[in-house]
C-alpha positions as CSV (number, residue, x, y, z in Angstrom):
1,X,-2.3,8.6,-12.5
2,X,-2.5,5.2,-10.8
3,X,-0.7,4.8,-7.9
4,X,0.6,1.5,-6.0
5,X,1.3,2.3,-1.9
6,X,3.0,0.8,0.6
7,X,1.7,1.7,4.3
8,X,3.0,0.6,7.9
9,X,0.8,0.7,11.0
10,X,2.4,3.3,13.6
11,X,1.1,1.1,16.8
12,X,2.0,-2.1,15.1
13,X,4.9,-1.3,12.6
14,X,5.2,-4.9,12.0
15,X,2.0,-4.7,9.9
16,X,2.3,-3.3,6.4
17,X,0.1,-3.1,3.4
18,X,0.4,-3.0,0.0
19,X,-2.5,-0.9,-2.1
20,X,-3.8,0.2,-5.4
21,X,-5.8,4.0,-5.9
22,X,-6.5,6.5,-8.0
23,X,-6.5,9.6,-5.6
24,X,-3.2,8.7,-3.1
25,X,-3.8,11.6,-0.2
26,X,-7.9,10.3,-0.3
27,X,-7.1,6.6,0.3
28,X,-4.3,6.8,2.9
29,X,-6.8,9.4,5.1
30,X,-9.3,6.6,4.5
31,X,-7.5,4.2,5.8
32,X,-6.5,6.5,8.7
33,X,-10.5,7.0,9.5
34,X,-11.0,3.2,9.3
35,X,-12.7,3.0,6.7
36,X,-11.2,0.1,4.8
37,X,-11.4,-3.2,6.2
38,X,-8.4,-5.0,6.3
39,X,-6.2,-1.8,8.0
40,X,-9.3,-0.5,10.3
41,X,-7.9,-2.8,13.4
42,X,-4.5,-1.2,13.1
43,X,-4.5,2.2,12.3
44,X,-3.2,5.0,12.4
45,X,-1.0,4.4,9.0
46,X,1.7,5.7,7.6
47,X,2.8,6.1,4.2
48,X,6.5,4.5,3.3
49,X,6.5,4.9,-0.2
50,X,4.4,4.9,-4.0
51,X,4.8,4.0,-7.2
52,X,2.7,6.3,-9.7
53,X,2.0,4.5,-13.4
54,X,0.3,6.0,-16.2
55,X,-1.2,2.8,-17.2
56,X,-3.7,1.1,-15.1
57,X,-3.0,-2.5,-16.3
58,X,0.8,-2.2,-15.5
59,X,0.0,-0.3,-12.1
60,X,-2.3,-3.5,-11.3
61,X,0.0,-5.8,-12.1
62,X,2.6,-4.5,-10.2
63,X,0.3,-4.7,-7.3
64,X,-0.3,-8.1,-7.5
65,X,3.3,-9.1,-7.9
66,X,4.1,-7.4,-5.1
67,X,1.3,-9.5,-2.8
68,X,3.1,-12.6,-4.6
69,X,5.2,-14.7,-2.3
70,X,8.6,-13.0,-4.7
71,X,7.1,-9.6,-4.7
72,X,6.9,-9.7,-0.8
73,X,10.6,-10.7,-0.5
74,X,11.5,-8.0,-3.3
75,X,9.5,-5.4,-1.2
76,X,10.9,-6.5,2.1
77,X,14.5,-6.3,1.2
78,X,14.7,-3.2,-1.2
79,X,11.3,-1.2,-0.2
80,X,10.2,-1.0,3.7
């Protein structure tokens, strides 16, 4: 499966990212250690919600939309 994750920082909850893996429970703990870049500042992390795809292709494109100006609005008003 391919998974697309939304995550919200616990000491800043006004911080949220948007993600693409292949192994969910690996990546959020990785981003808990501070081991990505972009979320090391501001962890710990929290998972609010995935989407799992069988396709990688759609699973990536989803992603992208929603780090798209419109994909940021749909996420903010119907997913955090």
């Amino acid at each position: 499966m391919f998974y697309v994750y939304l995550i919200r920082s616990i000491n800043f909850p006004e911080l949220t990212y948007i993600g693409f893996t292949l192994n969910l429970n690996t990546r959020v703990t990785a981003h808990n250690n501070g081991e990505a870049i972009h979320t090391s500042k501001y962890k710990p992390w929290k998972l609010e919600m995935y989407c799992a795809f069988i396709d990688e292709v759609k699973a990536k494109a989803f992603e992208r939309y929603l780090k798209s100006g419109s994909g940021r609005a749909f996420a903010k008003k119907h997913l955090w």
